[in-house]
C-alpha positions in Angstrom: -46.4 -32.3 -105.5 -43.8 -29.7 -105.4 -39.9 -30.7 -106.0 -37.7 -28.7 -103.9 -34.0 -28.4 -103.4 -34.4 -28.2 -99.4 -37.0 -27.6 -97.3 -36.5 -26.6 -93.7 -39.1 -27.1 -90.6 -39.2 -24.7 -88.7 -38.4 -20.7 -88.9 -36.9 -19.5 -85.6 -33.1 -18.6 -85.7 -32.0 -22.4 -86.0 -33.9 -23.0 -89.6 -33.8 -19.7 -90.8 -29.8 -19.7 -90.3 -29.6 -23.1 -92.4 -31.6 -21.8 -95.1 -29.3 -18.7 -94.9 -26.2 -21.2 -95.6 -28.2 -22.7 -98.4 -29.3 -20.2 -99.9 -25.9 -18.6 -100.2 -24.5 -21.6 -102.2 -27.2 -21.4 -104.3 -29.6 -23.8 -103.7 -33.6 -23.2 -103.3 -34.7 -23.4 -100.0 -38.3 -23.4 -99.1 -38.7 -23.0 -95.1 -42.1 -23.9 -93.3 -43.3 -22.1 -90.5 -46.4 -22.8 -88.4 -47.0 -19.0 -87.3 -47.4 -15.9 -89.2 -43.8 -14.6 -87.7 -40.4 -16.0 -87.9 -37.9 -15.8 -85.2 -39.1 -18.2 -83.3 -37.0 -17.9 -79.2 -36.3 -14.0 -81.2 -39.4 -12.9 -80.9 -39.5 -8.5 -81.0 -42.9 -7.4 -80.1 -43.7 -4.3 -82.0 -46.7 -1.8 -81.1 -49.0 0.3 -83.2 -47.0 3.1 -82.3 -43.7 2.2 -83.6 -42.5 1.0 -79.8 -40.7 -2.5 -79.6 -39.6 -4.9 -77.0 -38.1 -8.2 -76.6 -40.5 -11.3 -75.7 -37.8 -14.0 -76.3 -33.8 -13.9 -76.6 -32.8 -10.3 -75.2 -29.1 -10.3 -75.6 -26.5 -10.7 -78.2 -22.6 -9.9 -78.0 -19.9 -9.9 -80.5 -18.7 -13.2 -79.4 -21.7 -14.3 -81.6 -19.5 -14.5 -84.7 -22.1 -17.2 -86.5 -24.8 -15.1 -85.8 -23.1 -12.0 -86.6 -22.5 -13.7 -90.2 -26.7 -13.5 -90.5 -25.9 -9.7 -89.4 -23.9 -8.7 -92.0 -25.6 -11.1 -94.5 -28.8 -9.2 -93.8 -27.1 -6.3 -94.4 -27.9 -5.3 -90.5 -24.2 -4.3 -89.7 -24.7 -0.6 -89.4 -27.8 -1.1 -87.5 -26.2 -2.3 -84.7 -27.3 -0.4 -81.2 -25.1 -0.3 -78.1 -27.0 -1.3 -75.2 -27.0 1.3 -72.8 -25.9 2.4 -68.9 -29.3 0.3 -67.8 -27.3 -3.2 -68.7 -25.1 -3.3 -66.1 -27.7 -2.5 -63.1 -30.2 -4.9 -61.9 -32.2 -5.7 -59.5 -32.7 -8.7 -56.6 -35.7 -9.4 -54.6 -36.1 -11.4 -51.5 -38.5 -11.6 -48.6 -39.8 -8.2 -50.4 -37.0 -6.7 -50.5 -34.9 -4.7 -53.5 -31.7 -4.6 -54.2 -30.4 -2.3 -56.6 -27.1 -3.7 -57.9 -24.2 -3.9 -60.3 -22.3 -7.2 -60.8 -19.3 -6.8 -58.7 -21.9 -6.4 -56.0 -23.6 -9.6 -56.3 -20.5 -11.4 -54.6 -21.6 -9.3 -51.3 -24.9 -11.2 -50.7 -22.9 -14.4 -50.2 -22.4 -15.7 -47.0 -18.7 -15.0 -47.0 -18.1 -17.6 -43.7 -20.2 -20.1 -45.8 -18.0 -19.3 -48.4 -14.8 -19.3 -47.0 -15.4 -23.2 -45.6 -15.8 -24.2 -49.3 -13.8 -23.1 -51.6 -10.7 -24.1 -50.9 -11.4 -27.3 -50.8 -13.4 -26.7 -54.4 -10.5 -24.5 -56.1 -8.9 -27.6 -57.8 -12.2 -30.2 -58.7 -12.9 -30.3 -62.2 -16.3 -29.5 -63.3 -16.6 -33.2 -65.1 -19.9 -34.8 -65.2 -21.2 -32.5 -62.4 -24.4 -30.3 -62.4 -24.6 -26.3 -62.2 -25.7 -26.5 -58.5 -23.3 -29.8 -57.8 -20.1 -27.6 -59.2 -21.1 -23.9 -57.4 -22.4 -24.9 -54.6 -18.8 -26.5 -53.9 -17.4 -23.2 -54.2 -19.9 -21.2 -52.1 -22.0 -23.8 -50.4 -25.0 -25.0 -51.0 -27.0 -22.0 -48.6 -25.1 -19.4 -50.5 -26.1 -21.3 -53.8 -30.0 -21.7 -53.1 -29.7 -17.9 -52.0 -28.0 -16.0 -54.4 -26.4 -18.0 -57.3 -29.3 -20.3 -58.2 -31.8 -17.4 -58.9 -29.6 -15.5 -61.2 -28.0 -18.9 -63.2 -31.8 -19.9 -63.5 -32.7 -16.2 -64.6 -30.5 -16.6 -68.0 -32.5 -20.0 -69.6 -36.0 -19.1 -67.7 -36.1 -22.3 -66.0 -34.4 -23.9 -63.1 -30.5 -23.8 -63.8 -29.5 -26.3 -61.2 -29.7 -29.7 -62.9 -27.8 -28.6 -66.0 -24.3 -29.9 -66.7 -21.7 -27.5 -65.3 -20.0 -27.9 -68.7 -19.9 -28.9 -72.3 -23.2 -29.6 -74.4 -26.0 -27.9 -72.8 -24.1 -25.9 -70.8 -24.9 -21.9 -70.1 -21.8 -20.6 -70.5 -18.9 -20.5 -72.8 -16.0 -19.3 -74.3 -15.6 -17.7 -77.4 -13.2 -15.3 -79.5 -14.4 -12.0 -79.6 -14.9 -10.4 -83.2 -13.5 -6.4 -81.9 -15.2 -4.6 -85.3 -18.5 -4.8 -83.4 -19.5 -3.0 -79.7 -19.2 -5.8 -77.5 -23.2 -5.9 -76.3 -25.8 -5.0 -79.1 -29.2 -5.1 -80.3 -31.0 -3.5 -83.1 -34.1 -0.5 -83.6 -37.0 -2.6 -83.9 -35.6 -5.7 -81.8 -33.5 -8.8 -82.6 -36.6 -10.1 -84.6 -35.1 -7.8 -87.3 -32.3 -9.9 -87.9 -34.4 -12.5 -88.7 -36.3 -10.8 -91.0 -33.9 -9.7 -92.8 -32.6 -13.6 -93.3 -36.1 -14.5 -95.1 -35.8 -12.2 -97.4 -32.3 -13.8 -99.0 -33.2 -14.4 -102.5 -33.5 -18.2 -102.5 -35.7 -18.7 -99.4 -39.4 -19.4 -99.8 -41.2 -18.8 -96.8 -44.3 -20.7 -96.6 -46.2 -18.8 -93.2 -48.6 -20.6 -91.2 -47.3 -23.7 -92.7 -48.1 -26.3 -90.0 -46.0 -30.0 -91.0 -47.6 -33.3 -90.1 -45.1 -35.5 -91.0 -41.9 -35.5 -92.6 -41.1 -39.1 -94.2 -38.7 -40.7 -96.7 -39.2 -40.5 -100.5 -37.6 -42.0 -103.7 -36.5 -38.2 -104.5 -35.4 -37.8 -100.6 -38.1 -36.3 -98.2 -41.8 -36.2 -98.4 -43.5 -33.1 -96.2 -46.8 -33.1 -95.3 -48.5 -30.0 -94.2 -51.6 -30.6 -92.4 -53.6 -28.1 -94.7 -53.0 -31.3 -96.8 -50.5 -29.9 -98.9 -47.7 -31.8 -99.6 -43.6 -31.4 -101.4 -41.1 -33.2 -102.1 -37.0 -32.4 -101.8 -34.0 -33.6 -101.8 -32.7 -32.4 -98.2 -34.9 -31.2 -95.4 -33.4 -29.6 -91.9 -36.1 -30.5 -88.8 -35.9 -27.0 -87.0 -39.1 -27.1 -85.0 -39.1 -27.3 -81.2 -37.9 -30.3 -79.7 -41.2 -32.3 -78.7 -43.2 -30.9 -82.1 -39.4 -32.4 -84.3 -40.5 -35.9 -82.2 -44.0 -35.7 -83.3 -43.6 -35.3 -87.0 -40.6 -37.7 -87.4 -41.8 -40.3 -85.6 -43.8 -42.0 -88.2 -40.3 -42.6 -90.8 -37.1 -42.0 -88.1 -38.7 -44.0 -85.1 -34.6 -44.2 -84.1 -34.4 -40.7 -84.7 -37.5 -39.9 -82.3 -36.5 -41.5 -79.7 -33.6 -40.2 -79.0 -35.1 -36.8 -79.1 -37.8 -37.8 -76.7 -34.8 -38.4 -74.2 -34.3 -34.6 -73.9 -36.6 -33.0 -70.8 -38.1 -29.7 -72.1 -40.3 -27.5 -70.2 -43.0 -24.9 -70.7 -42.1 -21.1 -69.9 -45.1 -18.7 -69.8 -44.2 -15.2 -70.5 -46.0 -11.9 -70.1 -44.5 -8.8 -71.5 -46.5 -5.1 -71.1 -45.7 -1.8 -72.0 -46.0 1.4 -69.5 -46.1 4.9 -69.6 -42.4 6.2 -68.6 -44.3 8.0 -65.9 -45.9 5.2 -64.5 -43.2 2.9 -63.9 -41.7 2.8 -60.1 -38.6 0.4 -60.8 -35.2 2.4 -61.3 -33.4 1.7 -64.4 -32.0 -1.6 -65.1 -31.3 -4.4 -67.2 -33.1 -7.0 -65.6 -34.9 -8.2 -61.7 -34.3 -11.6 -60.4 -36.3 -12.5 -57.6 -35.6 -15.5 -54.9 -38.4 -18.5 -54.8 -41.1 -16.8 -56.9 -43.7 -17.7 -59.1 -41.8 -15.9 -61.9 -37.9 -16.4 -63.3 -37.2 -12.6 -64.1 -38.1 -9.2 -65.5 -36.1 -8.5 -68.1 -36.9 -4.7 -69.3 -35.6 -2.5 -72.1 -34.3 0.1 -70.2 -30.7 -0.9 -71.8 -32.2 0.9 -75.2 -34.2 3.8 -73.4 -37.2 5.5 -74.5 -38.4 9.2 -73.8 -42.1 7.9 -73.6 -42.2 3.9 -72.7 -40.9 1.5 -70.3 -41.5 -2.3 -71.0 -41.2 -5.2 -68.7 -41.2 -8.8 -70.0 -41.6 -11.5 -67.6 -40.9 -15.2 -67.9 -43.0 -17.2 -65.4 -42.6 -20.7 -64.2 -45.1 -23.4 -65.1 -48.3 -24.0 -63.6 -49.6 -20.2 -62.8 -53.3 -19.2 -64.2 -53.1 -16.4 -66.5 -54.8 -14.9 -63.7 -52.2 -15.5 -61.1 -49.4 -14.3 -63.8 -51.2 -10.9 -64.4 -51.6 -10.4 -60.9 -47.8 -11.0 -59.9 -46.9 -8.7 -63.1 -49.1 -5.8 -61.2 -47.9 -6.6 -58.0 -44.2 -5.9 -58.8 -45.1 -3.0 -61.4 -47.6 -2.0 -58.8 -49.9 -0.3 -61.4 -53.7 -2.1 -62.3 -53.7 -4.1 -65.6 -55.5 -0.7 -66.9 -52.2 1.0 -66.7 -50.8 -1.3 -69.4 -50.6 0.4 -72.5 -49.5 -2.9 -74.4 -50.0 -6.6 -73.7 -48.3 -9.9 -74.6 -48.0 -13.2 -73.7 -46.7 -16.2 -75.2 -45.6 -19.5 -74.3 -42.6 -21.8 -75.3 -41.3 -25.1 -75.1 -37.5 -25.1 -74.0 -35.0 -28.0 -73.8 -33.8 -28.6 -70.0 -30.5 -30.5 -70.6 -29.5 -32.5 -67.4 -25.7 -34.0 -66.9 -25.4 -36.7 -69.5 -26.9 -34.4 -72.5 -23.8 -34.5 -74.6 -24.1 -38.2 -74.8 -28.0 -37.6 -75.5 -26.7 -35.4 -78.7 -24.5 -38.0 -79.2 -27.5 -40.5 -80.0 -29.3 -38.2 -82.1 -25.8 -37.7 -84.3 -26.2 -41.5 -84.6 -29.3 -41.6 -85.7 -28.7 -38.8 -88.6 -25.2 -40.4 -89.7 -25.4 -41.2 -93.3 -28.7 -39.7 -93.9 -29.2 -36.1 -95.9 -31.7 -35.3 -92.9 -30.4 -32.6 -90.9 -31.7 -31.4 -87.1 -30.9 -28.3 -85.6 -32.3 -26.3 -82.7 -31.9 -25.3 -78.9 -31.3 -28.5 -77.8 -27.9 -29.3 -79.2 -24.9 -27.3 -77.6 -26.9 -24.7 -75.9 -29.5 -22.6 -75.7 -27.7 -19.5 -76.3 -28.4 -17.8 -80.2 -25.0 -18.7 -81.1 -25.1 -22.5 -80.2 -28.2 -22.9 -82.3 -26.4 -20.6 -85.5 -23.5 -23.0 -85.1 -25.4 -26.1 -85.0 -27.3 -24.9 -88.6 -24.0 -23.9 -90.1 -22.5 -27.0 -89.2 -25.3 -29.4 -90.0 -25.8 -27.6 -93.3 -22.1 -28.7 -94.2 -22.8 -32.2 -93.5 -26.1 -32.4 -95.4 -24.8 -30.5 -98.4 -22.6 -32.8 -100.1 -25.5 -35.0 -101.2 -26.7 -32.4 -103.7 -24.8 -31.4 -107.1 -23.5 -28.6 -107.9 -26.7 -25.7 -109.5 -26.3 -25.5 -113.3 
């Protein structure tokens, strides 16, 4: 049984920026990660011929300062690539109709009389303990909110936006100081997967691929993991990084205070299909993104932002339910090729947290449960779902977890 300094469960962003903070300080990390890739939610799907696209997270900005940290650690900084014309033009479809718009433009499918009824009386009500649809659909009504602002809120988590709090934990958006040394809305030549990449290799981080955990419990030394190959290690700290329900699963057995309170978190299932087309080939005009109204899919996110003389990809992120069959179809439909015209295929699914109103006090329960322990849980389902919410998270449960080991000889 192998003695380690920390070992982290999980390697999407949220354990591989932990392991990051460790590792910088010193300590030996060794991160467990049930598939062959890391990145988890940042997941750049690369084809034989050199051609990338973005399955999971697609945008980053420089108010990510936490995750631009990982950036420069990875020595990434120059690699940054300006997204495009494409990101400011997108696309809305309803009754079968496009719309080709910019943002500004969005405002004119409103109802304005609708509109004009609410909003004064809105202006001045706090967003409190109110949900997305409860605190827009003040302001615009709830017709102009069904219509046009529920579709494109519920386009940025792939999932129905309405029931999440309007603000605070588990919010979509929020505040934060820009860093001006980096172009404001970025990616990187190969996908945001690089990143990533570029974390696991700090010196200091084991990565241990295909690494599936059964259980993490307590042990004289600290922390027992058990993979299920049967293999088993022993360390001092340990971060739970894994999605929410599979984090539930393997505590359960030692932290049944701990798994509760995650069970108390909704997440849901979001199917997605991305493909690959010849530029030739693909009707749609360039943009960043197409949101459609009451569909069996969320939105088409493309990678027109970071154009190619050859490809065009299209990634969409279906709600649950749909057949493969059903999702391929819709995918053609809206592409209106045949599935032979695909040059590349992928599809993927992911378990996502859906916080409701009420979720900071949910993290609040989980904090609970973790005081006074060297156990340390980080993920989506904390302050947001957005890269730099999970980043945070790490850094900051890193600094609470770290005091329990000496300092390295």
């Amino acid at each position: 049984m192998k003695s380690i300094d920390l070992a982290v469960v999980g390697g999407g962003v949220s354990g591989l920026a932990l392991a990051w903070k460790a590792a910088c300080e010193g300590r030996k990390v060794v991160l467990f990660e049930s598939d062959a890739r890391v990145g988890g939610c940042l997941h750049s799907e690369r084809t034989a011929s050199g051609f990338w696209f973005e399955m999971g997270a697609h945008t980053t900005y420089n108010s990510y300062g936490a995750f631009l940290d990982l950036v420069v650690g990875g020595g990434l900084q120059d690699a940054l690539l300006e997204r495009g014309e494409a990101r400011s033009k997108f696309g809305f479809l309803r009754d079968g109709n496009y719309r080709w718009l910019t943002p500004p433009r969005v405002l004119l499918q409103l109802n304005w009389l609708e509109a004009a009824l609410y909003a004064p009386r809105a202006a001045f009500r706090a967003k409190g303990e109110r949900s997305v649809a409860e605190h827009f659909g003040a302001f615009v009504g709830a017709g102009n909110f069904k219509r046009v602002l529920s579709p494109f809120l519920s386009a940025v988590p792939s999932q129905l936006a309405d029931s999440f709090p309007a603000e605070g934990a588990g919010s979509l958006f929020k505040t934060r100081p820009r860093r001006k040394e980096f172009i404001r809305s970025f990616g990187f030549e190969g996908g945001l997967q690089r990143v990533c990449d570029a974390v696991a290799a700090t010196p200091g981080i084991t990565i241990e691929r295909k690494a599936a955990v059964r259980a993490v419990g307590k042990h004289a030394e600290g922390f027992s993991i058990e993979l299920e190959s049967g293999r088993s290690f022993v360390s001092r700290l340990c971060a739970m990084a894994a999605p929410l329900q599979v984090a539930g699963r393997v505590l359960r057995a030692d932290f049944p205070q701990l798994a509760d309170a995650l069970a108390a978190i909704k997440a849901v299932a979001v199917d997605s299909v991305g493909v690959v087309l010849p530029r030739e080939q693909a009707w749609l005009p360039a943009c960043a993104f197409l949101v459609p109204v009451d569909d069996s899919f969320f939105s088409c996110v493309t990678r027109d932002a970071f154009p190619d003389e050859k490809f065009r990809a299209f990634t969409f992120h279906f709600r649950p339910g749909l057949t493969r069959e059903a999702r391929l179809a819709r995918v053609c439909e809206i592409l209106r090729v045949e599935q032979s015209a695909f040059l590349h295929l992928a599809e993927k699914q992911i378990t996502l947290p859906a916080p409701t109103v009420g979720h900071a006090g949910r993290v609040a329960a989980i904090d609970r449960a973790l005081a006074g322990t060297s156990l340390a849980v980080t993920g989506n389902y904390f302050d947001g779902l957005a890269i730099e919410d999970c980043v945070l998270r790490s850094f900051s449960e890193w600094q609470r977890i770290s005091g329990a080991l000496i300092a390295p000889a």
